[in-house]
N, CA, C and O atoms as a GROMACS GRO file, in nm:
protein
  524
    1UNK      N    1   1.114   0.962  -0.651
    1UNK     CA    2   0.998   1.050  -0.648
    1UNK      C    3   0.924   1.037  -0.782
    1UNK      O    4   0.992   1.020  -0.883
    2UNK      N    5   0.770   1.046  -0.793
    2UNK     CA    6   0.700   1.042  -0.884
    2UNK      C    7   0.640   1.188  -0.943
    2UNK      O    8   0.550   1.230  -0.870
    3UNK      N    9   0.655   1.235  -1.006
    3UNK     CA   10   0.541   1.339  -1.020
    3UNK      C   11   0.426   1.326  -1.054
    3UNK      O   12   0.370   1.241  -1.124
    4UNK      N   13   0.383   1.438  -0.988
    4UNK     CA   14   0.213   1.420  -0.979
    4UNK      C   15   0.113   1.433  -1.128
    4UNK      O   16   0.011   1.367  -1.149
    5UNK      N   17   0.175   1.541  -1.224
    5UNK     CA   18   0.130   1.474  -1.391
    5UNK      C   19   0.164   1.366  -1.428
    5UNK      O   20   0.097   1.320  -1.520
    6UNK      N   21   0.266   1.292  -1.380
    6UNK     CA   22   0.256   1.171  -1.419
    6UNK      C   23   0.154   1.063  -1.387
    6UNK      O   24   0.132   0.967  -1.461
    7UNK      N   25   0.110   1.080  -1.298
    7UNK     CA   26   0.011   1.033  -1.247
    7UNK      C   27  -0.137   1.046  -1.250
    7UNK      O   28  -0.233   0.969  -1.248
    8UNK      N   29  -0.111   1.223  -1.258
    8UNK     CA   30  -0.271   1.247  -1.354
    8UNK      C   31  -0.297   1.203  -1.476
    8UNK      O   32  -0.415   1.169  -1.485
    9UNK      N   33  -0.242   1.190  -1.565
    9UNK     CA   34  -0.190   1.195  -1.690
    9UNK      C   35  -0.200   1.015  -1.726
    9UNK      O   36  -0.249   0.980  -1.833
   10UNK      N   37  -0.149   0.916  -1.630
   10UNK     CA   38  -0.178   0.804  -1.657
   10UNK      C   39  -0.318   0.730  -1.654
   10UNK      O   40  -0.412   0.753  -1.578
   11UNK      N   41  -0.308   0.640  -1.752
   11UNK     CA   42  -0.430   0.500  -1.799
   11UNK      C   43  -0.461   0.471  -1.673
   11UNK      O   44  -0.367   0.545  -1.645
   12UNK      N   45  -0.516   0.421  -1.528
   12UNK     CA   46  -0.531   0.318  -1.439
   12UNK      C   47  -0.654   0.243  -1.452
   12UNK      O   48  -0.772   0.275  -1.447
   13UNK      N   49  -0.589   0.128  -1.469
   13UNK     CA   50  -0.754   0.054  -1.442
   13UNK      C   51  -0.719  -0.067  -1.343
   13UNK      O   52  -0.614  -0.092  -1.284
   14UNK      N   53  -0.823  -0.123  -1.346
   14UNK     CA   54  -0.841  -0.228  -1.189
   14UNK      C   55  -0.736  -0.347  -1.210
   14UNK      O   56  -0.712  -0.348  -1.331
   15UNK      N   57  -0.695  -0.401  -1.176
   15UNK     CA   58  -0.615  -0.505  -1.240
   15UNK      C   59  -0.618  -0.627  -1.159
   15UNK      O   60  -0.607  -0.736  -1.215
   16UNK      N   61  -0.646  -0.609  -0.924
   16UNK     CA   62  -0.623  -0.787  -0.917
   16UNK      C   63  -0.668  -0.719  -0.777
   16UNK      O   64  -0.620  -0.619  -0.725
   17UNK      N   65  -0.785  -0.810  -0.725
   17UNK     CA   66  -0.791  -0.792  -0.535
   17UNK      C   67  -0.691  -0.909  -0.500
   17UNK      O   68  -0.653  -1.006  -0.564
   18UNK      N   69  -0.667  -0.866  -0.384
   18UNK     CA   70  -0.556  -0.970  -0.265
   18UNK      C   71  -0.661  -1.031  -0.156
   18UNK      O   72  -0.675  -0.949  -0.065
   19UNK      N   73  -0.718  -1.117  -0.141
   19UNK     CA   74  -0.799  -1.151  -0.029
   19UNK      C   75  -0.686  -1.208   0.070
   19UNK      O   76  -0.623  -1.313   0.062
   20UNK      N   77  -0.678  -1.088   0.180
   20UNK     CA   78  -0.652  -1.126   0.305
   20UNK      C   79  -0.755  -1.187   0.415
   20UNK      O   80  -0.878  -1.191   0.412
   21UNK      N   81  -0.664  -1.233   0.512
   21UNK     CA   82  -0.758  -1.303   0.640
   21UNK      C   83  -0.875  -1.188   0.678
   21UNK      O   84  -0.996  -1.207   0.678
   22UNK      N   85  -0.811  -1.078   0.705
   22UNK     CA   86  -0.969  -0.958   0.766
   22UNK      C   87  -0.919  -0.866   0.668
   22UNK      O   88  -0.843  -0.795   0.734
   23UNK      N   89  -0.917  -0.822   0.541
   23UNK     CA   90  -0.873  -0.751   0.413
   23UNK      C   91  -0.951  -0.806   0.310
   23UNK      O   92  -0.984  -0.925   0.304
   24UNK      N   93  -0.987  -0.695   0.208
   24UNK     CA   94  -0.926  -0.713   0.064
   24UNK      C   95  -0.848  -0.590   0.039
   24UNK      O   96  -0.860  -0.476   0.081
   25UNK      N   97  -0.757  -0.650  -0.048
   25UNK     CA   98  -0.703  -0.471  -0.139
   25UNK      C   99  -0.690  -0.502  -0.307
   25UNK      O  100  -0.644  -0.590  -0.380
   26UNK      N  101  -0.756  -0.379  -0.318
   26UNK     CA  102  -0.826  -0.398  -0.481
   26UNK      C  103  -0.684  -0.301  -0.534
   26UNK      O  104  -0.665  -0.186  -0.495
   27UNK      N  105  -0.596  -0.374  -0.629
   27UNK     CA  106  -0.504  -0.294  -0.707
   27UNK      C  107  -0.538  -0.237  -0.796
   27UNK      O  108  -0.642  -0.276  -0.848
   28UNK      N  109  -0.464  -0.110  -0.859
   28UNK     CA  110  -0.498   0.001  -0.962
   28UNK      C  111  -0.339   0.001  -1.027
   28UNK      O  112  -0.242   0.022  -0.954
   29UNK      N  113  -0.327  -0.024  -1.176
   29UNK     CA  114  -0.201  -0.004  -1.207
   29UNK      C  115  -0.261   0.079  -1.321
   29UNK      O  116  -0.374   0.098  -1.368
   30UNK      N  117  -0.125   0.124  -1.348
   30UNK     CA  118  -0.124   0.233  -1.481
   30UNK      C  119  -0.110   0.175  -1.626
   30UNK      O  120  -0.052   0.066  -1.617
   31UNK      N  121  -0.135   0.200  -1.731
   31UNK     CA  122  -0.071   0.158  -1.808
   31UNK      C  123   0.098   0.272  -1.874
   31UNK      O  124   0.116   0.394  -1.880
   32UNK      N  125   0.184   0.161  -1.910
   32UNK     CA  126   0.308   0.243  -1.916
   32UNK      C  127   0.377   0.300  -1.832
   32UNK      O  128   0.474   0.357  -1.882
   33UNK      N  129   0.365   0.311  -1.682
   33UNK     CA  130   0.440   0.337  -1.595
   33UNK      C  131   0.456   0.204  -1.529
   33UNK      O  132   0.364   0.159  -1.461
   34UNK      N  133   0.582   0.130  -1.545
   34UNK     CA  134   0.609   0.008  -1.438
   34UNK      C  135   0.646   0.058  -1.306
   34UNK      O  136   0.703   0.167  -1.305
   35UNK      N  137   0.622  -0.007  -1.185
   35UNK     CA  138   0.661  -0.006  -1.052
   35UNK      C  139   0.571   0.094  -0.998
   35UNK      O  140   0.621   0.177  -0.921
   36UNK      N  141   0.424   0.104  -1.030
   36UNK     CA  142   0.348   0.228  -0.972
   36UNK      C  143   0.200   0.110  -0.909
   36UNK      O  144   0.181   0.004  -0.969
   37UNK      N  145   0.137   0.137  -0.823
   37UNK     CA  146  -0.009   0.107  -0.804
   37UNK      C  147  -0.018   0.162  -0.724
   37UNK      O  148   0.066   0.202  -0.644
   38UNK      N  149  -0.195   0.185  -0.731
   38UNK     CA  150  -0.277   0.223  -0.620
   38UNK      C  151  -0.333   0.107  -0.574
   38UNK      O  152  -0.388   0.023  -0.646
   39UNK      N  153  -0.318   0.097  -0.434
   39UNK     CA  154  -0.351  -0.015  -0.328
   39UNK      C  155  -0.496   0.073  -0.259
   39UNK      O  156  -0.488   0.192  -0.228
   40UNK      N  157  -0.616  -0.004  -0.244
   40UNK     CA  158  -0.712   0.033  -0.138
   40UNK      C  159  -0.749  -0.068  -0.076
   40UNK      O  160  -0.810  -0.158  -0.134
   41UNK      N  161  -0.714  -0.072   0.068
   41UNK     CA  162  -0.799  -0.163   0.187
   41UNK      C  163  -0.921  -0.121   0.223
   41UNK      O  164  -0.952  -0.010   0.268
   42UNK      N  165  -1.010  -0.243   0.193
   42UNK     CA  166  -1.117  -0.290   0.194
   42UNK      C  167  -1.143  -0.356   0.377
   42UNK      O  168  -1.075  -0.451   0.416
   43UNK      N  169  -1.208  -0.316   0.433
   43UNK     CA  170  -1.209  -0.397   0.553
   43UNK      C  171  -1.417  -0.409   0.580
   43UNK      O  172  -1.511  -0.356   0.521
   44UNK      N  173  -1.408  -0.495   0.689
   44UNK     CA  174  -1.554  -0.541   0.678
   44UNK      C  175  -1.641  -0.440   0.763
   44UNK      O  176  -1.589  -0.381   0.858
   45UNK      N  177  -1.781  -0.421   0.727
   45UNK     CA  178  -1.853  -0.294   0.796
   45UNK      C  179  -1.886  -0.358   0.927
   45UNK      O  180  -1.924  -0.474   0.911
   46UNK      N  181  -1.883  -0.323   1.039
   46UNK     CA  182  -1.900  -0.374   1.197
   46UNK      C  183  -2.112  -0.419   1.154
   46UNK      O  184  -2.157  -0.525   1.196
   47UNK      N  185  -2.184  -0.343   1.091
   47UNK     CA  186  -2.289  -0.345   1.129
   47UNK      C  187  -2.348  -0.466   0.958
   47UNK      O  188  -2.428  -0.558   0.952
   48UNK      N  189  -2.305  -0.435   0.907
   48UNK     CA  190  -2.317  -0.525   0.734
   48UNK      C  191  -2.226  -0.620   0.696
   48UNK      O  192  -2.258  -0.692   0.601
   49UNK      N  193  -2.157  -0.631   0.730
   49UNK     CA  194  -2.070  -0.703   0.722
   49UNK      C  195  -2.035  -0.685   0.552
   49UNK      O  196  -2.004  -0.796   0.508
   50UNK      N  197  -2.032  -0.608   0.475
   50UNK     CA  198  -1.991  -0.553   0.359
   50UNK      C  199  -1.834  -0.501   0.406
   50UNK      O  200  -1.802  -0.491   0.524
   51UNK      N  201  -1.749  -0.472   0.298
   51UNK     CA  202  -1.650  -0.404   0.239
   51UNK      C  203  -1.672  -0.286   0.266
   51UNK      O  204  -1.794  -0.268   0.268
   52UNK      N  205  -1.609  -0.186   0.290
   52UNK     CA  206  -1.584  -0.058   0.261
   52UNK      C  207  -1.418  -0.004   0.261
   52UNK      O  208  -1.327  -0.060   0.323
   53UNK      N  209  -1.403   0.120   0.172
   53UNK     CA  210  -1.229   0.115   0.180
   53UNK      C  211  -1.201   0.160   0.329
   53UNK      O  212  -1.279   0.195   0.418
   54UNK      N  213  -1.063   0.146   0.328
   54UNK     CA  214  -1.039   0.164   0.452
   54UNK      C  215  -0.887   0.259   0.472
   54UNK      O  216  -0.828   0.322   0.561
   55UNK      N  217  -0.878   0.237   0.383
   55UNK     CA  218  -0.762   0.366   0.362
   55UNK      C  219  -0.683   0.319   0.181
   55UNK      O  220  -0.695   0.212   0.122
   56UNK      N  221  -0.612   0.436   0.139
   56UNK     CA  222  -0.584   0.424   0.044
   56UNK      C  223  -0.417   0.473   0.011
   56UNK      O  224  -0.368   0.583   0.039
   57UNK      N  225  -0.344   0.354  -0.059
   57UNK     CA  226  -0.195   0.378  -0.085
   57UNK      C  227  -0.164   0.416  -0.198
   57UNK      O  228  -0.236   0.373  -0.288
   58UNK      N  229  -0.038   0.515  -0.243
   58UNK     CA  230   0.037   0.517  -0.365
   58UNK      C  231   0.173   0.448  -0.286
   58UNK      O  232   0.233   0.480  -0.184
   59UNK      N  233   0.196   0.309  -0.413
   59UNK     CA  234   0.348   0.238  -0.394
   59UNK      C  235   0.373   0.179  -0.532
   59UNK      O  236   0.323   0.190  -0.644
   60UNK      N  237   0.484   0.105  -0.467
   60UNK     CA  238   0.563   0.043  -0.620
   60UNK      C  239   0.495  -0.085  -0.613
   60UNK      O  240   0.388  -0.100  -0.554
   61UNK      N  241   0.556  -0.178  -0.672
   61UNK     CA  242   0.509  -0.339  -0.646
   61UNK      C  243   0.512  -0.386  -0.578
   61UNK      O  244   0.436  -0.480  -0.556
   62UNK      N  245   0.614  -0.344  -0.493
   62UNK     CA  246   0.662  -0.415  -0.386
   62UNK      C  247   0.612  -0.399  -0.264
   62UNK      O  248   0.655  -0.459  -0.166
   63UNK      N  249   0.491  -0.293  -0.262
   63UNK     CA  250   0.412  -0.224  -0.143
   63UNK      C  251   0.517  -0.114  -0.074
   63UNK      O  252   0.529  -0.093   0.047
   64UNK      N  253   0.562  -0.072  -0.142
   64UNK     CA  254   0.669   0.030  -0.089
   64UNK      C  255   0.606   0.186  -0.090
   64UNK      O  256   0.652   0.245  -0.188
   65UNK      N  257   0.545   0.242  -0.038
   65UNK     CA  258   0.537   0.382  -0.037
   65UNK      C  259   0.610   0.500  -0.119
   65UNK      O  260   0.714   0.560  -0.093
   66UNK      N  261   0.512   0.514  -0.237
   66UNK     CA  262   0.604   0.649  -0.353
   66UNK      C  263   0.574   0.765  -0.305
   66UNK      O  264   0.464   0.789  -0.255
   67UNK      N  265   0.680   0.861  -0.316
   67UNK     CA  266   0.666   0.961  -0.231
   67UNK      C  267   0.626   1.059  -0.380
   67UNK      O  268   0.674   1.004  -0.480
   68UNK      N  269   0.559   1.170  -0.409
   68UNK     CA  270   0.489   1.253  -0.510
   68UNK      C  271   0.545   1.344  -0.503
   68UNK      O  272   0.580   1.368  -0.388
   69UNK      N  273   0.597   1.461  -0.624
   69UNK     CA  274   0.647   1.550  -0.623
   69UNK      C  275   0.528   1.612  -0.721
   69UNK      O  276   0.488   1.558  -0.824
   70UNK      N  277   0.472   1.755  -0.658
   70UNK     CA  278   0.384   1.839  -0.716
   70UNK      C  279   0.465   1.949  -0.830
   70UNK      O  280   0.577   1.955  -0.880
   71UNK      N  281   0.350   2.022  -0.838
   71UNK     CA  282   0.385   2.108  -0.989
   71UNK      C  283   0.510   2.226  -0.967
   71UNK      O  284   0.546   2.311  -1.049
   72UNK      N  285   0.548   2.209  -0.867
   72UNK     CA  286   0.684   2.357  -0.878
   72UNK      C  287   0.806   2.243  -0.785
   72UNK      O  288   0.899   2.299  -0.729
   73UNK      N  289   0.797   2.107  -0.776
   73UNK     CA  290   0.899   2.033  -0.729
   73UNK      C  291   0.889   1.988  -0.555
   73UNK      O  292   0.970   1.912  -0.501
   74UNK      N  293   0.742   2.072  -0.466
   74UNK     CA  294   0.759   2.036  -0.385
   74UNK      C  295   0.696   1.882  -0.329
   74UNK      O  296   0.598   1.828  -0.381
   75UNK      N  297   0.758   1.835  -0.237
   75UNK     CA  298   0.668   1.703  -0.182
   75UNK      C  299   0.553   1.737  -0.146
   75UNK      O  300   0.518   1.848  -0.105
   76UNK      N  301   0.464   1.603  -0.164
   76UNK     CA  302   0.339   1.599  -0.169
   76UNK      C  303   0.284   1.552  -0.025
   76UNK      O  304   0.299   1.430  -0.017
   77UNK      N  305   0.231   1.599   0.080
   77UNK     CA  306   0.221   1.583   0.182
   77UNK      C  307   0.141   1.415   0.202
   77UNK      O  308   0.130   1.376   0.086
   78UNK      N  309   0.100   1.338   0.268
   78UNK     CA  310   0.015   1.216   0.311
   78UNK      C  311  -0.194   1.300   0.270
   78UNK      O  312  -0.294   1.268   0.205
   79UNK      N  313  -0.162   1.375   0.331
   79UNK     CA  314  -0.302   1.411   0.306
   79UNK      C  315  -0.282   1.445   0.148
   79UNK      O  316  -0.357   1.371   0.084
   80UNK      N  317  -0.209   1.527   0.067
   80UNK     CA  318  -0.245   1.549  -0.059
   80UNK      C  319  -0.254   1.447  -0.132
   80UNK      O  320  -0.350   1.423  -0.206
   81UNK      N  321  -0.150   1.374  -0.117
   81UNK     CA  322  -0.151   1.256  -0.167
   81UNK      C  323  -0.318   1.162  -0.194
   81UNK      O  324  -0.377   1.125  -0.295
   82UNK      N  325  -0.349   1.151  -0.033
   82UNK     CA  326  -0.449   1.061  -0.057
   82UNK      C  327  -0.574   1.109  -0.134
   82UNK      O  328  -0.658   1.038  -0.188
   83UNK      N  329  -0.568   1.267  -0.127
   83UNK     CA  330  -0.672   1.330  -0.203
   83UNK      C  331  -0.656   1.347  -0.364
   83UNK      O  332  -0.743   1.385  -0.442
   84UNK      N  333  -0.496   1.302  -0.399
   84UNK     CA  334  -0.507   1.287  -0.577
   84UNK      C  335  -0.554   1.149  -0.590
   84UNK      O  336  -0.628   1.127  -0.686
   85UNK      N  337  -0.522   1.035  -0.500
   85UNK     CA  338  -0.528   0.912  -0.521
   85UNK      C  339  -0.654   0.944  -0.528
   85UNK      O  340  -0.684   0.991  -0.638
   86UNK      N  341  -0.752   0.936  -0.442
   86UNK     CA  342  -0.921   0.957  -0.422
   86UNK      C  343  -0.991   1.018  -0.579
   86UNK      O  344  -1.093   0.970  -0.629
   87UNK      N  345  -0.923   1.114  -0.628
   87UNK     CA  346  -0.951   1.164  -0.744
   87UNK      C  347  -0.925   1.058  -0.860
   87UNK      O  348  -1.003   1.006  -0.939
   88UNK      N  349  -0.829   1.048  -0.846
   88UNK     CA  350  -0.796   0.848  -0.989
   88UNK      C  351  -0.942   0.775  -0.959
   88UNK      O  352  -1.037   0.762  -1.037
   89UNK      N  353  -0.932   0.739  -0.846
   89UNK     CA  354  -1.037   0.628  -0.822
   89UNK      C  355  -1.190   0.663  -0.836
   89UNK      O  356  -1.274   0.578  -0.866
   90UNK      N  357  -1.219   0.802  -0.811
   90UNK     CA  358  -1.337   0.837  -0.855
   90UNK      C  359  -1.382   0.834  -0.973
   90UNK      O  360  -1.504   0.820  -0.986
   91UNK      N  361  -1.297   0.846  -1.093
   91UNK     CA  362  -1.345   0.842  -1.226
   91UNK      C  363  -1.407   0.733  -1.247
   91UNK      O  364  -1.510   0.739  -1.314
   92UNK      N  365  -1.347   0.558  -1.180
   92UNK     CA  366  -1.391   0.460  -1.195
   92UNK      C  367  -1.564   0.438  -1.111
   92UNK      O  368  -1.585   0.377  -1.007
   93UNK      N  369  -1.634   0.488  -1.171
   93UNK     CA  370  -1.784   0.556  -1.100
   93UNK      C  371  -1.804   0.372  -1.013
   93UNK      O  372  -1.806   0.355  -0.891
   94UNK      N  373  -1.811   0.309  -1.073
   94UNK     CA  374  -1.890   0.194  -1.013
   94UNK      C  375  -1.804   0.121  -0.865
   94UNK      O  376  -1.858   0.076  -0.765
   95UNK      N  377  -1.663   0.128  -0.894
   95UNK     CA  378  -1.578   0.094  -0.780
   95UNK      C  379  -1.582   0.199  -0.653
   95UNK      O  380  -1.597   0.168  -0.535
   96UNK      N  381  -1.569   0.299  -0.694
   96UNK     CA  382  -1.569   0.413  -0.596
   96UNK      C  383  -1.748   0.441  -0.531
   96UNK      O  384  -1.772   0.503  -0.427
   97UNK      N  385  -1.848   0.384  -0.617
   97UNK     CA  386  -1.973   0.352  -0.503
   97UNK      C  387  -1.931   0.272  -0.387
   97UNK      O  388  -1.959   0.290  -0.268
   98UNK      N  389  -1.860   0.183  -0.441
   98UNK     CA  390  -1.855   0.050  -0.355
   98UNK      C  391  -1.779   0.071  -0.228
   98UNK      O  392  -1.817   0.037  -0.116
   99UNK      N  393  -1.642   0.143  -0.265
   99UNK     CA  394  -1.574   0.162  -0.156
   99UNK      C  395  -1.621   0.254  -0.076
   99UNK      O  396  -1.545   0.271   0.019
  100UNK      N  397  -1.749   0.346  -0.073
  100UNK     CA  398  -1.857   0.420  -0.003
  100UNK      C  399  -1.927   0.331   0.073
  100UNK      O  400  -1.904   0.310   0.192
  101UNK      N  401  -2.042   0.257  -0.017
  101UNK     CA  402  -2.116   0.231   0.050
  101UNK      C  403  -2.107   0.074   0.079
  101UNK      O  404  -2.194   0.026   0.152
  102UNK      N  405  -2.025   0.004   0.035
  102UNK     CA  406  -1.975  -0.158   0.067
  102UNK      C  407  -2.034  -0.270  -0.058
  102UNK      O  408  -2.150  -0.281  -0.098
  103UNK      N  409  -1.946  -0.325  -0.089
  103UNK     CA  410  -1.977  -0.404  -0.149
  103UNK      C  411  -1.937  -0.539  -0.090
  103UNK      O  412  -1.852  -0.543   0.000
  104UNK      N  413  -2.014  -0.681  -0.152
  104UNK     CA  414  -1.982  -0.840  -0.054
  104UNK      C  415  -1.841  -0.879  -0.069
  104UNK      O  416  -1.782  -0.836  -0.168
  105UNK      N  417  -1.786  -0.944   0.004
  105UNK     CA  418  -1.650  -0.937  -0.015
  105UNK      C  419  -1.630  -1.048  -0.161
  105UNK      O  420  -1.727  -1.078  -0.232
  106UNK      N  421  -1.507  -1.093  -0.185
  106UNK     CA  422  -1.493  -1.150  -0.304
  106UNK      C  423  -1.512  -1.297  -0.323
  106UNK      O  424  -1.459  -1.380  -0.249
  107UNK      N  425  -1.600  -1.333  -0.439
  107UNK     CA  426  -1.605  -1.465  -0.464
  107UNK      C  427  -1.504  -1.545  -0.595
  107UNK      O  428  -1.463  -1.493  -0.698
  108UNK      N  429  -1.490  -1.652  -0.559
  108UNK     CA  430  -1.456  -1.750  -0.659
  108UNK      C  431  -1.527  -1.742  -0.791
  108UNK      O  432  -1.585  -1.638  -0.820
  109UNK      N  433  -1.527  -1.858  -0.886
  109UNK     CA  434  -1.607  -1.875  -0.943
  109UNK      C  435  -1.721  -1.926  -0.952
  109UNK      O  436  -1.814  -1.888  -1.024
  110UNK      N  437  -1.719  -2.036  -0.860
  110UNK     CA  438  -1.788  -2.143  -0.830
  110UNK      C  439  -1.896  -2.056  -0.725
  110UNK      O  440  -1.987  -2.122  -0.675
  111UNK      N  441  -1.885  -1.908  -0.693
  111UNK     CA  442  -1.975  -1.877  -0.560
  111UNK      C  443  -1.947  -1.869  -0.421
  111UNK      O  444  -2.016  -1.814  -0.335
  112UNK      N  445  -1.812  -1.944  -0.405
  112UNK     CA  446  -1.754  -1.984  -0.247
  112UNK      C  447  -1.665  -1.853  -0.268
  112UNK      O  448  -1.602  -1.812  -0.366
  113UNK      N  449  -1.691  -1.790  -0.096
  113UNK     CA  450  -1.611  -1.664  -0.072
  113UNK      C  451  -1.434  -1.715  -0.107
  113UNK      O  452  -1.372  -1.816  -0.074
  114UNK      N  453  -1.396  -1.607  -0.179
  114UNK     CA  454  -1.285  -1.656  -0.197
  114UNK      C  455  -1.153  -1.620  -0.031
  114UNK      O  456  -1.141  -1.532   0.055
  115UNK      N  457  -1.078  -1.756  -0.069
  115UNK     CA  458  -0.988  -1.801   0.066
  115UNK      C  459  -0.849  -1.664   0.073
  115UNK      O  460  -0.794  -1.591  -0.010
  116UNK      N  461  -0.840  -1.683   0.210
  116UNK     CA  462  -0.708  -1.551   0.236
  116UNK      C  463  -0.611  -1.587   0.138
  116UNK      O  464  -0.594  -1.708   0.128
  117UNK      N  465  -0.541  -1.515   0.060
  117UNK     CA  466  -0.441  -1.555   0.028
  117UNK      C  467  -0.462  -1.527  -0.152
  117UNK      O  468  -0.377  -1.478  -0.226
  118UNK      N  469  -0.593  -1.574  -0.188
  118UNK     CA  470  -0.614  -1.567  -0.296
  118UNK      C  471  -0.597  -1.462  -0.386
  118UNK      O  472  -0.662  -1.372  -0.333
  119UNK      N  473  -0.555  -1.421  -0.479
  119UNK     CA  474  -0.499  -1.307  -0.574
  119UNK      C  475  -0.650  -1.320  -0.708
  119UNK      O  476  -0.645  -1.422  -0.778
  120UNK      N  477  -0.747  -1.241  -0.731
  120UNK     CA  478  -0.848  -1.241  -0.792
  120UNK      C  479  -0.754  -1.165  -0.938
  120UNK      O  480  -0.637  -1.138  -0.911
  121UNK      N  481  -0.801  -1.133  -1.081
  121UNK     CA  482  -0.723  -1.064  -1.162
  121UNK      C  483  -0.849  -1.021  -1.221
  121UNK      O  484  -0.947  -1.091  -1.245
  122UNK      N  485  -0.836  -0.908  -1.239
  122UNK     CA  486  -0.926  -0.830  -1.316
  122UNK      C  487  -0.962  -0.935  -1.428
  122UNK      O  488  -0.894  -1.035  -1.453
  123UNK      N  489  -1.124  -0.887  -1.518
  123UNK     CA  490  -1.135  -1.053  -1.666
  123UNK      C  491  -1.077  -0.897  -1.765
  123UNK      O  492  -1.058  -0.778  -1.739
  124UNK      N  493  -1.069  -0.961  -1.850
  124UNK     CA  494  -0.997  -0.862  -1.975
  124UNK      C  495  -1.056  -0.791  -2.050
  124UNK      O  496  -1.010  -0.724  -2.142
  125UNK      N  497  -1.189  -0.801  -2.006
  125UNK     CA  498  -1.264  -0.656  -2.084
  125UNK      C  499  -1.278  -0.537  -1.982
  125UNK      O  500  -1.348  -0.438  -2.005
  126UNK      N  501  -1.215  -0.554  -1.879
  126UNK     CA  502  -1.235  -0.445  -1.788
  126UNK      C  503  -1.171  -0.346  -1.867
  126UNK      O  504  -1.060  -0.352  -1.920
  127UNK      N  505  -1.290  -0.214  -1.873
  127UNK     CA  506  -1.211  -0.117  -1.942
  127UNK      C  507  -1.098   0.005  -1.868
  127UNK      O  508  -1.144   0.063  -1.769
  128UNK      N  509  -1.016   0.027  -1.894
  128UNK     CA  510  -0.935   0.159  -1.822
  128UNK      C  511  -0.998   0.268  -1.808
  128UNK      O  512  -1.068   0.327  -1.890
  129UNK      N  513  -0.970   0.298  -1.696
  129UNK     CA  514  -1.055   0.484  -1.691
  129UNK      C  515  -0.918   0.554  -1.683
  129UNK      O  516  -0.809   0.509  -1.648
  130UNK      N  517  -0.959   0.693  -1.732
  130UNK     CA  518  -0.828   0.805  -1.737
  130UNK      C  519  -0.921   0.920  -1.693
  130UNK      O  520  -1.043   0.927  -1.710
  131UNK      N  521  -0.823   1.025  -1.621
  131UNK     CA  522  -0.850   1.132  -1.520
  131UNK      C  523  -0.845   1.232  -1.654
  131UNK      O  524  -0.862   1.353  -1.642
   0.00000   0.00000   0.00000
């Protein structure tokens, strides 16, 4: 179990999309907590063919589902959950437009949509946001 100040309380910034076949998922790690991310699926708009999120995870590395323990020890239900996650990700103002209103899915360098499979990494001036 994680607690939930721990989580308010942590660095997250963007760190790597996963381009799947009909996916992206844009990772969120912490700084100083190992085995934590926020996962959001990205799936394509039926009418734009843009990105929008499509649901949003707290897990370990391994895509494993962390279960949250709130402020007097109780579990954190699926809905609370996704509503602290939603709160992390909002601070990051420019990502959290995107997962609203869609952004193009992900490119290479070169311009060519990048291929399923591909692991993108944040560039290194991306700055961290904190809650």
């Amino acid at each position: 179990m994680t607690r939930e100040s721990d989580i308010r309380s942590a660095d997250f910034s963007f760190a790597e999309t996963r381009v799947n076949p009909a996916s992206e998922v844009d990772v969120f790690r912490p700084d100083g907590i190992d085995g934590l991310e926020i996962q959001v699926t990205l799936m394509r708009h039926p009418s734009t063919c843009d990105l929008i999120a499509d649901s949003v995870r707290l897990t370990d590395q391994e895509g494993k589902p962390l279960h949250v323990t709130g402020e007097h020890g109780q579990a954190l239900n699926a809905d609370e959950t996704e509503v602290l996650i939603w709160e992390i990700i909002e601070d990051d103002v420019q990502r959290s437009l995107e997962y609203s209103y869609g952004r193009e899915p992900s490119r290479l360098a070169d311009g060519e949509l990048a291929p399923a499979g591909a692991i993108l990494e944040a560039p290194e001036d991306e700055m961290a946001f904190e809650i």
